[in-house]
Steps between C-alpha positions, in 0.01 A plus 500: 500500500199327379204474749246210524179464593333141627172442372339308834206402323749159380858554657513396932152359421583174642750594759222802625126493551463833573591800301671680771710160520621520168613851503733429776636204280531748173668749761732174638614413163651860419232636235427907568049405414237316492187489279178320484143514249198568693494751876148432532563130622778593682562600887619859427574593880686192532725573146549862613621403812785262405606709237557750770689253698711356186565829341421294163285726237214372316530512123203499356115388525201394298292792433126350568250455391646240246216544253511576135607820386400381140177537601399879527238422743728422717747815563271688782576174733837465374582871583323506854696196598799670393474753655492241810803338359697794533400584821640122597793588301595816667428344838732168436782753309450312167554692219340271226180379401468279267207443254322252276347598192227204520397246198461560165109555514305351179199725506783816480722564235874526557489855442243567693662322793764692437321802545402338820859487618567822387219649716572379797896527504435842432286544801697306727818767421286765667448341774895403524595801459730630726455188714890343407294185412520374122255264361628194318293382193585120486517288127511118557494246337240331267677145455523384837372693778250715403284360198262765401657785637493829298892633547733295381738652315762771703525729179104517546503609849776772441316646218223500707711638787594782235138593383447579875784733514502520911808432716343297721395204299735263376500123481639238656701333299556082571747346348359162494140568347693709182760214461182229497367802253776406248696873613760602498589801745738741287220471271222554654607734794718691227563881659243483719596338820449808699136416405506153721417567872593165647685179379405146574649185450445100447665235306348298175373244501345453848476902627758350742834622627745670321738315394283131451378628110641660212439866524802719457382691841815649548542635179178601454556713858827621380352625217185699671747668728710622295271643294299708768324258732565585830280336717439205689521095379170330618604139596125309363578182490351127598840439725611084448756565790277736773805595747683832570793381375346389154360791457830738592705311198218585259555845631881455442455350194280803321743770712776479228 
């Protein structure tokens, strides 16, 4: 059975003002997680505690500092705060972190941005290791969303992924930003699936519900599991309809 995750940054915003509020909504409408972007805005002791009470997991989490890892000056802060990430991570139970590669920075070339990446993926699987926590190198999208970002493209980010060569680094792969990309998942994913540590999703055009656009969501699911994915399904979306009960038939209607 496929298991979902509610990203509370956008889904029971209006219904809860506090975090802790919207877990127990995510927990009311059946889904098995929760997820959310930043911890360091966040009342941890409050989110740990109603997780205990719910039972409900937590997914993933933004590994901070969200700063550039294009920019090589950059990695020593990156790496310090994720080591502080993972620390949150273990704590809450979460077993993803998910990272940005940063803009596409004029005064480096793309290849030696790339390096950039490289460098400090590399680092972060050593201090992963043997921590059951995965990091999730994120493309999105350049049309849209994320104008001057430097990973676009989810072939990119999985030859990237490949260069490192360390089991726990991945990406997080969201079906939205490579459908807004022009992609096409058997294409881009190909035989490496086992590569993607966590799956979001969002309709086109609006990043809104599933269901309200013209993504092929299911398929596209369909596809990734049965061709090695095995994880969770990230539920990022701007909801139209905010309730429990919206949000259960988008679960029902991606569970086929």
């Amino acid at each position: 059975m496929r298991q979902f995750s509610a990203c509370i940054e956008w889904l029971f915003a209006r219904e809860g003002d506090q975090f802790a509020d919207r877990i127990r909504l995510a927990h009311q409408a059946g889904l098995s997680a929760v997820e959310f972007w930043r911890w360091t805005n966040k009342d941890l002791d409050a989110i740990a505690s109603v997780i205990e009470e719910t039972g409900i997991a937590v997914s993933g989490i933004v590994a901070e500092p969200m700063i550039a890892l294009t920019n090589p000056a950059n990695k020593d802060a990156w790496l310090e705060g994720l080591q502080a990430s993972a620390g949150v991570a273990e704590r809450l139970g979460a077993t993803v972190l998910i990272a940005q590669a940063g803009d596409d920075l004029p005064e480096f070339s793309r290849a030696e941005q790339r390096e950039a990446l490289l460098s400090a993926l590399s680092a972060a699987s050593d201090i992963l290791s043997g921590s059951g926590i995965r990091l999730g190198l994120e493309p999105l999208n350049t049309r849209i969303d994320h104008v001057g970002y430097y990973l676009s493209s989810t072939a990119e980010g999985l030859d990237i992924i490949d260069e490192v060569g360390q089991p726990e680094i991945g990406i997080v792969y969201d079906i939205y930003h490579s459908a807004v990309m022009g992609e096409r998942t058997e294409d881009v994913v190909g035989k490496r699936a086992d590569r993607i540590v966590h799956v979001h999703v969002a309709d086109h055009p609006g990043r809104n519900d599933p269901g309200t656009g013209s993504i092929d969501l299911l398929n596209r699911l369909n596809w990734l599991f049965a061709h090695g994915y095995s994880g969770r399904v990230g539920l990022e979306y701007r909801p139209k309809t905010e309730d429990v009960e919206a949000v259960r038939a988008v679960v029902k209607s991606l569970s086929a």
